[in-house]
N, CA and C atoms as an extended XYZ file, in Angstrom:
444
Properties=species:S:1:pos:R:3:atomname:S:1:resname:S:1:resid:I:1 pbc="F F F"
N       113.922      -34.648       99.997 N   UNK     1
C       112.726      -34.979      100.742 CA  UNK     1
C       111.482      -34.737       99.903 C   UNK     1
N       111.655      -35.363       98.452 N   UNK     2
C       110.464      -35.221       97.619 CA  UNK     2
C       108.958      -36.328       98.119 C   UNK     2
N       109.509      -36.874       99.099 N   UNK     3
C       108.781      -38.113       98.503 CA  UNK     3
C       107.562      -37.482      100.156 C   UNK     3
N       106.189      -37.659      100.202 N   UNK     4
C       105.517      -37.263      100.690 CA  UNK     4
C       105.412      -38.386      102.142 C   UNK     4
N       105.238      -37.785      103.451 N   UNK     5
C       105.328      -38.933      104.547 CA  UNK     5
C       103.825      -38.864      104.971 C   UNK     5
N       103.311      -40.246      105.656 N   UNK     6
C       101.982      -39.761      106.451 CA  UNK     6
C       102.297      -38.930      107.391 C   UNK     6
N       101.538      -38.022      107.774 N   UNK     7
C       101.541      -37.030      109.148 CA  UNK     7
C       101.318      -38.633      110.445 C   UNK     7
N       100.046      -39.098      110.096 N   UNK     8
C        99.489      -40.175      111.465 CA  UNK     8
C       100.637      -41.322      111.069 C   UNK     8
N       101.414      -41.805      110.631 N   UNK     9
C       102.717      -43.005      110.995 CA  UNK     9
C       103.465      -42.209      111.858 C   UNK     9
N       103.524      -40.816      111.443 N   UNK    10
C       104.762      -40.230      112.130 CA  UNK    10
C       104.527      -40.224      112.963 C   UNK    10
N       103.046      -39.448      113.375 N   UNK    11
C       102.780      -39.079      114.953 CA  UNK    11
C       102.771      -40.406      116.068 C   UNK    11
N       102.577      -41.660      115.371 N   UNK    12
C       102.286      -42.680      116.077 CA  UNK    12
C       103.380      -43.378      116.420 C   UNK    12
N       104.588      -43.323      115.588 N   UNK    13
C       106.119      -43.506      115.407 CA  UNK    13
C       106.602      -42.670      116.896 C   UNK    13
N       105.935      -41.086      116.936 N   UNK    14
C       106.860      -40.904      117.837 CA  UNK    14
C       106.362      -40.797      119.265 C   UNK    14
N       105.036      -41.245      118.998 N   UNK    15
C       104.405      -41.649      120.643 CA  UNK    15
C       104.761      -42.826      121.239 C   UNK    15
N       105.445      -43.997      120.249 N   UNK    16
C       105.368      -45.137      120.724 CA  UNK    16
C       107.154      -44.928      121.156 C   UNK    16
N       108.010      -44.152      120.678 N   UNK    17
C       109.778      -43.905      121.137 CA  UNK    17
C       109.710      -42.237      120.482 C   UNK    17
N       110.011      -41.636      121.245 N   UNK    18
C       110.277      -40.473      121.503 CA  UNK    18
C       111.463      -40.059      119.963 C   UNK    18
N       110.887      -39.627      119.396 N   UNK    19
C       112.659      -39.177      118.027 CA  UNK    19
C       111.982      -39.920      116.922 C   UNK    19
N       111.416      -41.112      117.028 N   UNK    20
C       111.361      -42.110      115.949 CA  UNK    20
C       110.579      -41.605      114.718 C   UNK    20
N       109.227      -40.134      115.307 N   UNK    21
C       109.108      -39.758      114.211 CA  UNK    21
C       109.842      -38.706      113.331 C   UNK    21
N       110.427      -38.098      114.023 N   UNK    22
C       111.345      -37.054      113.346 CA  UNK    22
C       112.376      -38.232      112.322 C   UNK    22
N       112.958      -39.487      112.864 N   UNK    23
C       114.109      -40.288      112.179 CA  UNK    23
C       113.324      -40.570      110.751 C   UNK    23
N       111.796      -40.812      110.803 N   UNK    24
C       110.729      -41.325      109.768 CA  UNK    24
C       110.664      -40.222      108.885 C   UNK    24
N       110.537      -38.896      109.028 N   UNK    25
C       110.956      -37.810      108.508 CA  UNK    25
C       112.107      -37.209      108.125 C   UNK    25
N       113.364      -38.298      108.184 N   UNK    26
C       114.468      -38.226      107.614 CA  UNK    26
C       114.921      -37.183      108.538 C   UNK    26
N       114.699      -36.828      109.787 N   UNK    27
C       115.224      -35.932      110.558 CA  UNK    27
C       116.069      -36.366      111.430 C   UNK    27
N       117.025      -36.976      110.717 N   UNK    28
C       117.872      -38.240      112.064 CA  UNK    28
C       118.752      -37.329      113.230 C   UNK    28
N       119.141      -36.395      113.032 N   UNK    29
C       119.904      -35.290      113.846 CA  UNK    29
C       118.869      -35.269      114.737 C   UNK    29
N       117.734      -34.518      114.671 N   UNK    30
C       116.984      -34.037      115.716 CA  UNK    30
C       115.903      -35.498      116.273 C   UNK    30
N       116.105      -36.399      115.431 N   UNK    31
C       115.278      -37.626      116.289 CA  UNK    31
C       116.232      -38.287      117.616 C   UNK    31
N       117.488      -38.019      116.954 N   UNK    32
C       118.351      -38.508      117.787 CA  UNK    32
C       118.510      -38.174      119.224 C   UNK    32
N       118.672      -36.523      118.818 N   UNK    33
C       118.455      -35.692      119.854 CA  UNK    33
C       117.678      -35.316      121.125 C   UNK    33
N       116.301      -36.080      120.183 N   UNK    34
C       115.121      -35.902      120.952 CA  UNK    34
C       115.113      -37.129      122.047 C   UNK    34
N       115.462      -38.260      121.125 N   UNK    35
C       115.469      -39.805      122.191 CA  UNK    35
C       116.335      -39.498      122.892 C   UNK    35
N       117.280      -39.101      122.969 N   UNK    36
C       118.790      -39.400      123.839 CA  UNK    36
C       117.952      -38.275      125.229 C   UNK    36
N       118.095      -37.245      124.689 N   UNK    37
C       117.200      -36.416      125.893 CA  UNK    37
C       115.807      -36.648      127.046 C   UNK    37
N       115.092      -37.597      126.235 N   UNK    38
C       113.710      -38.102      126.570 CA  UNK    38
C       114.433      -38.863      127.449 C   UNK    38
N       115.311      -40.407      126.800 N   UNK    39
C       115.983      -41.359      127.874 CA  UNK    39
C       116.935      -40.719      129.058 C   UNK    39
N       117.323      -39.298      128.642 N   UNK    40
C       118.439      -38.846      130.019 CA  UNK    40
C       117.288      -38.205      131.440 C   UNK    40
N       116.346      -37.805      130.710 N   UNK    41
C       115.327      -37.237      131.606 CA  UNK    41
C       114.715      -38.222      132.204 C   UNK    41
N       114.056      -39.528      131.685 N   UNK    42
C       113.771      -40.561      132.346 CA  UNK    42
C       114.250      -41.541      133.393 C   UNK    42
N       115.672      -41.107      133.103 N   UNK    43
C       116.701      -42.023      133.814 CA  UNK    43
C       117.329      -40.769      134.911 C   UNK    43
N       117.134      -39.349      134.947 N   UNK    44
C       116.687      -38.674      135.999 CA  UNK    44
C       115.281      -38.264      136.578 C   UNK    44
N       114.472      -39.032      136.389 N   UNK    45
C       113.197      -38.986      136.840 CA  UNK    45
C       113.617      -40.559      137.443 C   UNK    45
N       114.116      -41.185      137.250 N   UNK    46
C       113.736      -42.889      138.103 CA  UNK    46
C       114.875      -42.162      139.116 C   UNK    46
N       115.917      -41.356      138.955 N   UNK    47
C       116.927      -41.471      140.325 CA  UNK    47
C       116.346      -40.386      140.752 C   UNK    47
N       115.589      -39.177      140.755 N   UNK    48
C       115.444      -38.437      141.767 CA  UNK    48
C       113.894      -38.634      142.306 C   UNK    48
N       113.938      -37.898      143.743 N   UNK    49
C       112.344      -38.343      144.231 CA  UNK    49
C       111.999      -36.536      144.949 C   UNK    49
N       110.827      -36.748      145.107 N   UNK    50
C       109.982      -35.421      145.726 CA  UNK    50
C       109.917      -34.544      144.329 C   UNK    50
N       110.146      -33.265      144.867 N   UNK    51
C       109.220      -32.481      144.077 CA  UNK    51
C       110.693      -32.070      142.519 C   UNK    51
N       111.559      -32.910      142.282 N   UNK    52
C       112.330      -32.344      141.508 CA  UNK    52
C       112.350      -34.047      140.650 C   UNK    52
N       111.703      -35.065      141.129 N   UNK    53
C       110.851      -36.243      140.078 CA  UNK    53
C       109.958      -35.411      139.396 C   UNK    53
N       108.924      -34.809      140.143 N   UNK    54
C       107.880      -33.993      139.635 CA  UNK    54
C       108.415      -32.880      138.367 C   UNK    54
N       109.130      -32.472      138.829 N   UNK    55
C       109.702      -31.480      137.595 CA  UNK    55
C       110.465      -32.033      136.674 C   UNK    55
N       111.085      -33.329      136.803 N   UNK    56
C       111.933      -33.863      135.741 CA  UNK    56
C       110.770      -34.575      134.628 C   UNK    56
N       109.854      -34.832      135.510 N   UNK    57
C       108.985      -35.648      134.823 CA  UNK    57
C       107.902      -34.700      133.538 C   UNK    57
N       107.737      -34.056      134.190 N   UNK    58
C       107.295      -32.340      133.802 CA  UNK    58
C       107.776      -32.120      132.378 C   UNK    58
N       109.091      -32.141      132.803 N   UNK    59
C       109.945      -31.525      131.199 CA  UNK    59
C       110.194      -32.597      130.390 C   UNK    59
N       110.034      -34.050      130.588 N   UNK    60
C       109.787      -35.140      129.639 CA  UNK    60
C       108.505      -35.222      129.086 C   UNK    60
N       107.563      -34.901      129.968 N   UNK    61
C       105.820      -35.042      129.386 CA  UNK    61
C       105.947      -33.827      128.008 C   UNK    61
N       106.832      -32.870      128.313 N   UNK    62
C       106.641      -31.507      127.607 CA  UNK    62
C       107.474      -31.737      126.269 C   UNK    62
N       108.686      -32.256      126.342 N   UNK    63
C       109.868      -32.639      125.483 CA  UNK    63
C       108.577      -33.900      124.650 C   UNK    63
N       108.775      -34.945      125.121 N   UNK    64
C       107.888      -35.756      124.302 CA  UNK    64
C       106.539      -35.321      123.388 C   UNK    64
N       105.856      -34.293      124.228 N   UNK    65
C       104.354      -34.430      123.565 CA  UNK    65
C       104.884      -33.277      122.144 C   UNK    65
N       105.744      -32.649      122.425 N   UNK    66
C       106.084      -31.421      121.244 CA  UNK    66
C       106.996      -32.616      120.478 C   UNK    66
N       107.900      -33.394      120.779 N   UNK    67
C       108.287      -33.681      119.506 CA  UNK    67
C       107.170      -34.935      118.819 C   UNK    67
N       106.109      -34.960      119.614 N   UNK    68
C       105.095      -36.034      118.631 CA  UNK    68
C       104.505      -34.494      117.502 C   UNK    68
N       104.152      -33.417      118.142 N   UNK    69
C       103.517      -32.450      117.534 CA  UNK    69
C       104.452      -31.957      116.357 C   UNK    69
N       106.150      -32.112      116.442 N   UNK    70
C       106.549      -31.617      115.447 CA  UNK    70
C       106.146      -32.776      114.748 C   UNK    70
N       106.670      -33.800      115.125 N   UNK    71
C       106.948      -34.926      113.900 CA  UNK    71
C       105.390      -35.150      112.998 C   UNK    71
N       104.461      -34.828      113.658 N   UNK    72
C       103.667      -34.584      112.599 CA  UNK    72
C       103.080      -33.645      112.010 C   UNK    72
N       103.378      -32.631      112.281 N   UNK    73
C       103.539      -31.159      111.439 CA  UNK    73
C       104.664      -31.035      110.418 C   UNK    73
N       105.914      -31.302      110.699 N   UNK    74
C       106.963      -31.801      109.625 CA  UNK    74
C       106.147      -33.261      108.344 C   UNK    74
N       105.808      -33.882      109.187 N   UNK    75
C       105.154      -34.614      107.433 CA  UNK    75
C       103.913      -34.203      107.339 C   UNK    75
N       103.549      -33.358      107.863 N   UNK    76
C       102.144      -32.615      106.738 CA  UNK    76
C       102.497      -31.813      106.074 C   UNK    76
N       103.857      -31.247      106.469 N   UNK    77
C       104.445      -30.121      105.170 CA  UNK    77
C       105.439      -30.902      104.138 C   UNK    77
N       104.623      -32.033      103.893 N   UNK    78
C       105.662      -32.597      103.118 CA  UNK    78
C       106.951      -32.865      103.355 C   UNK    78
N       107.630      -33.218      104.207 N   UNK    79
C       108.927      -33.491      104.536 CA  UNK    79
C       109.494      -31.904      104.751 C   UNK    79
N       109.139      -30.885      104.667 N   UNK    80
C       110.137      -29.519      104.244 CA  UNK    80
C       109.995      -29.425      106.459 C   UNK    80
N       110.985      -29.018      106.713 N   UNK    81
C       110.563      -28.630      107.958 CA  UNK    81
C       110.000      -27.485      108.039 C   UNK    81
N       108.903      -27.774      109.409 N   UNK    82
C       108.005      -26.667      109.429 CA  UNK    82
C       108.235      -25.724      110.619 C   UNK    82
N       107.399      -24.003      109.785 N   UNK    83
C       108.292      -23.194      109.862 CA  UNK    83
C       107.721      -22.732      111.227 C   UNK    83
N       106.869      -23.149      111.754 N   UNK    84
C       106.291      -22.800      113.107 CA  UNK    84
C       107.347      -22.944      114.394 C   UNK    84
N       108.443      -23.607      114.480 N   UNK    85
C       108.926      -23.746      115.538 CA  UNK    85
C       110.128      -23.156      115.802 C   UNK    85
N       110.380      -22.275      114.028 N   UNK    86
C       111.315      -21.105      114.288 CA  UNK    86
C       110.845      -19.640      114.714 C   UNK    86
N       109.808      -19.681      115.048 N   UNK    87
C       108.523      -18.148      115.249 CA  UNK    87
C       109.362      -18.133      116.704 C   UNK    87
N       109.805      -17.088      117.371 N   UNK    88
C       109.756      -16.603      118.446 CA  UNK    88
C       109.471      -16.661      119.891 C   UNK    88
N       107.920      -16.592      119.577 N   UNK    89
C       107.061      -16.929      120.542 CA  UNK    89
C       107.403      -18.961      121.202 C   UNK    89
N       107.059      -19.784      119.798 N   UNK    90
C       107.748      -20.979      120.294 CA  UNK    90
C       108.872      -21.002      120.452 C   UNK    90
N       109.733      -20.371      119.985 N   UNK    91
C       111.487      -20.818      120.737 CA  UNK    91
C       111.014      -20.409      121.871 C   UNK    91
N       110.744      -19.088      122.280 N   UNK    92
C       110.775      -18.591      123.934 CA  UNK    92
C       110.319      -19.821      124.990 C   UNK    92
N       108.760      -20.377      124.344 N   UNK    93
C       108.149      -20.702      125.312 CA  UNK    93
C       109.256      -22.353      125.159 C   UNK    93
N       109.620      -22.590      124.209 N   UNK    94
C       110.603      -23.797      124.733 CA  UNK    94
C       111.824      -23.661      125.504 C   UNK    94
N       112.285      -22.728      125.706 N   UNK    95
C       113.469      -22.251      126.621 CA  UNK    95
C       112.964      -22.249      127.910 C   UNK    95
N       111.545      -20.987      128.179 N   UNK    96
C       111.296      -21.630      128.916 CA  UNK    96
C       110.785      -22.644      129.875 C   UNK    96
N       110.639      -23.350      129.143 N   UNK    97
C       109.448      -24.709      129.417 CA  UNK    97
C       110.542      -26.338      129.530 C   UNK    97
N       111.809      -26.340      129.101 N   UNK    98
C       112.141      -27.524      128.893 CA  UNK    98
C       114.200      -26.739      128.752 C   UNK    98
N       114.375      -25.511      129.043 N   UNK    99
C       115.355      -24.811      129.021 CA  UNK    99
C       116.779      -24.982      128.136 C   UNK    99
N       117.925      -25.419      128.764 N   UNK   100
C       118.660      -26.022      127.233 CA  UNK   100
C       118.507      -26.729      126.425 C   UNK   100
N       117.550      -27.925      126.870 N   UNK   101
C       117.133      -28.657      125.561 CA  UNK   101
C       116.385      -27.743      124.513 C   UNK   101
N       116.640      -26.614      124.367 N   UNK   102
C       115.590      -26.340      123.451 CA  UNK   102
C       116.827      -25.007      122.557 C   UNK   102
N       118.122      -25.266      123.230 N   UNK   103
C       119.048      -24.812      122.549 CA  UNK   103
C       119.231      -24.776      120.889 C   UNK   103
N       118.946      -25.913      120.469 N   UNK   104
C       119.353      -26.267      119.099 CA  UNK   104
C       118.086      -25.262      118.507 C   UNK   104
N       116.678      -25.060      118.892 N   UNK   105
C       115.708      -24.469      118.452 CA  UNK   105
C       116.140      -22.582      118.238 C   UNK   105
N       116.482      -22.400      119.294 N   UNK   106
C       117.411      -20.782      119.550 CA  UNK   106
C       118.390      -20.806      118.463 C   UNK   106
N       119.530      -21.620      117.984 N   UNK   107
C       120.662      -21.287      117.359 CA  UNK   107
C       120.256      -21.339      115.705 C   UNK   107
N       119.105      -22.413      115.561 N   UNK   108
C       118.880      -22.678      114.226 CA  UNK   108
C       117.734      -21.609      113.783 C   UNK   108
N       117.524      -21.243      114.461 N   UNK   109
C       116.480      -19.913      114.380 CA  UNK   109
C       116.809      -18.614      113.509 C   UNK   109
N       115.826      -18.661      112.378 N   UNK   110
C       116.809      -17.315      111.744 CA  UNK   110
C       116.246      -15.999      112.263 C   UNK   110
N       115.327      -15.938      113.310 N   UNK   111
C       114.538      -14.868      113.803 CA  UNK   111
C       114.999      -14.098      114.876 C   UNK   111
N       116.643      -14.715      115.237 N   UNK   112
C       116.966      -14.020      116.629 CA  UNK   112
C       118.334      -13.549      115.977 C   UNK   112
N       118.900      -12.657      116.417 N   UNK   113
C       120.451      -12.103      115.941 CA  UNK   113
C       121.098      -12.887      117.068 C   UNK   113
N       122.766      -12.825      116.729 N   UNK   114
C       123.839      -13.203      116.942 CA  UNK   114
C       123.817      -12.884      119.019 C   UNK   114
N       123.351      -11.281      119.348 N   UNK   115
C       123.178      -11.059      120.286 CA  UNK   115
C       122.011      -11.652      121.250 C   UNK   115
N       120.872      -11.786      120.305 N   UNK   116
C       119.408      -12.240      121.240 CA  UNK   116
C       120.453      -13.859      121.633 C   UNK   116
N       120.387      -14.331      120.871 N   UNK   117
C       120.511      -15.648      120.439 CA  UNK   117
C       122.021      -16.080      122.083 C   UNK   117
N       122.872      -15.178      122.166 N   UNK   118
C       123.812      -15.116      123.461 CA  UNK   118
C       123.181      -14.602      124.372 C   UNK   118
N       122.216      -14.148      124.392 N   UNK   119
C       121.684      -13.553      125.527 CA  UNK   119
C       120.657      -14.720      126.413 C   UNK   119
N       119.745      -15.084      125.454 N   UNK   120
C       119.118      -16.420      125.757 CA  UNK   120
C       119.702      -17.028      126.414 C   UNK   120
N       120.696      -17.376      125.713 N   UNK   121
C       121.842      -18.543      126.128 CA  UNK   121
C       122.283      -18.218      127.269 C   UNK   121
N       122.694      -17.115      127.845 N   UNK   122
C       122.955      -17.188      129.558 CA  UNK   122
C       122.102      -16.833      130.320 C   UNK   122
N       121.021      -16.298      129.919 N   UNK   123
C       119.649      -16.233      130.703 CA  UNK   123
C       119.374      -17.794      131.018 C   UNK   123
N       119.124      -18.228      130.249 N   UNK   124
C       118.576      -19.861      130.640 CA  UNK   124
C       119.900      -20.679      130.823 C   UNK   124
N       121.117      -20.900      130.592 N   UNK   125
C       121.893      -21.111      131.335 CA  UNK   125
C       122.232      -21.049      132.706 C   UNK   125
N       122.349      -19.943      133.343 N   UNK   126
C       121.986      -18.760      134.580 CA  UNK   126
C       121.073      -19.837      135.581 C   UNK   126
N       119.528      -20.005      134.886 N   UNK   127
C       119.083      -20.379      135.232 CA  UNK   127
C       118.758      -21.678      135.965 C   UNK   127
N       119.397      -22.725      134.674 N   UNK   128
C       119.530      -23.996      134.952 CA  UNK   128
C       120.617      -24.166      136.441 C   UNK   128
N       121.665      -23.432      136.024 N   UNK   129
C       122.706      -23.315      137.520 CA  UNK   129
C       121.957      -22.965      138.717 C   UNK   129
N       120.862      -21.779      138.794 N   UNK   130
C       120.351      -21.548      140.037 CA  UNK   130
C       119.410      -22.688      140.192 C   UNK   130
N       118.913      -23.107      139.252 N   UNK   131
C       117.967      -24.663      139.762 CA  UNK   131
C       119.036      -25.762      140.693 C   UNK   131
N       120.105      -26.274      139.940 N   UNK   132
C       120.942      -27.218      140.690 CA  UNK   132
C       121.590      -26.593      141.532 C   UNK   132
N       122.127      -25.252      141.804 N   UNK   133
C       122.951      -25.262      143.055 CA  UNK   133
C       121.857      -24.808      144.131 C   UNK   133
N       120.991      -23.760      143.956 N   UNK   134
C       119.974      -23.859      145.118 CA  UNK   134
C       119.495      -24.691      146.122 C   UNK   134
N       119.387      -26.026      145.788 N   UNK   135
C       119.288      -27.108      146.689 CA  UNK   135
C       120.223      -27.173      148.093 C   UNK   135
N       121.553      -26.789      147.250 N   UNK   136
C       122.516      -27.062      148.242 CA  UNK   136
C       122.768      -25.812      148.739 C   UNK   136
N       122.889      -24.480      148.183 N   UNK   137
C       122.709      -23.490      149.029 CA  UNK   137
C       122.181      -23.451      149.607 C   UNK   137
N       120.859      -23.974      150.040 N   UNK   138
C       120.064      -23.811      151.138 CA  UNK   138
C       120.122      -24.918      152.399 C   UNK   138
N       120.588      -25.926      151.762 N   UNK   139
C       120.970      -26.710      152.965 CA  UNK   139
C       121.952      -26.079      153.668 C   UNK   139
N       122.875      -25.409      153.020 N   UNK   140
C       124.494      -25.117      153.823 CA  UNK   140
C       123.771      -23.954      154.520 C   UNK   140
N       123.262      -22.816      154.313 N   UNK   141
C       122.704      -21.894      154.970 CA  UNK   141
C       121.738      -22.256      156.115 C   UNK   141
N       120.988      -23.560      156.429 N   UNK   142
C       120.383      -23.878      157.318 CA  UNK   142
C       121.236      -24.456      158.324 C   UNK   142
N       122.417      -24.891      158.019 N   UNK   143
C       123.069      -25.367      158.763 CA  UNK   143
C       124.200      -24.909      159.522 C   UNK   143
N       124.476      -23.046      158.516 N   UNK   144
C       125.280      -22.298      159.434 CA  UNK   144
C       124.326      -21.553      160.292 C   UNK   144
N       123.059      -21.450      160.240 N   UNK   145
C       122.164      -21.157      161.285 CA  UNK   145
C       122.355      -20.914      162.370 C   UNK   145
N       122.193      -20.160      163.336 N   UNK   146
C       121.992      -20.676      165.186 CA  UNK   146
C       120.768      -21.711      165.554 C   UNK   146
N       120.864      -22.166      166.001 N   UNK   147
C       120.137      -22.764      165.972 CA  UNK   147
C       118.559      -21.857      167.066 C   UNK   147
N       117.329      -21.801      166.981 N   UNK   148
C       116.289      -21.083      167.251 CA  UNK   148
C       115.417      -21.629      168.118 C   UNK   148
């Protein structure tokens, strides 16, 4: 990755398809990653409605606008990937902000040990489960109710 990229193709690459600038940055793993995720979130944002559209939509606005921000922070450092999105503070706040998608950021991370790094992982795991089954726990509990 000698060869130097614009920062503004990239950024504009990946506003116009989600991944395309990371792929422009020879980052085809994580461009890939990024589109396939952007399109699974979109295509659960068109099937769900009320306030869990709102949140799907949420974590695509969030997923998208960071990978326009990497993809052009990666070609201002010259193609080298940049080292800001292995710091801590951003893995955390991507776990919690956009939750397993932000897995690959946790594992490739050389800032967390073997333990942080499993611990994460079922904390926000954990989590994602109490998001999807809650729905339905609470219906079934309203419905073994007496009625009032």
């Amino acid at each position: 990755m000698s060869v130097r990229k614009s920062p503004i193709t990239a950024l504009v690459l990946s506003v116009i398809v989600p991944g395309l600038g990371q792929i422009f940055n020879e980052e085809k793993k994580k461009g890939l990653v990024i589109f396939a995720s952007c399109l699974g979130l979109a295509l659960l944002t068109y099937w769900f409605s009320g306030f869990n559209k709102f949140s799907i939509a949420l974590a695509l606005i969030l997923l998208w606008s960071s990978a326009i921000v990497d993809a052009f922070k990666v070609a201002n450092a010259s193609g080298r990937p940049a080292e800001f999105y292995y710091r801590r503070p951003y893995v955390v706040a991507m776990l919690l902000l956009v939750g397993p998608l932000a897995f690959p950021l946790l594992w490739q991370s050389p800032q967390f040990s073997r333990f942080a790094r499993w611990t994460w992982t079922v904390i926000v795991v954990t989590a994602a489960l109490m998001f999807v089954v809650t729905p339905y726990l609470m219906n079934w509990l309203i419905k073994q109710a007496p009625d009032m």
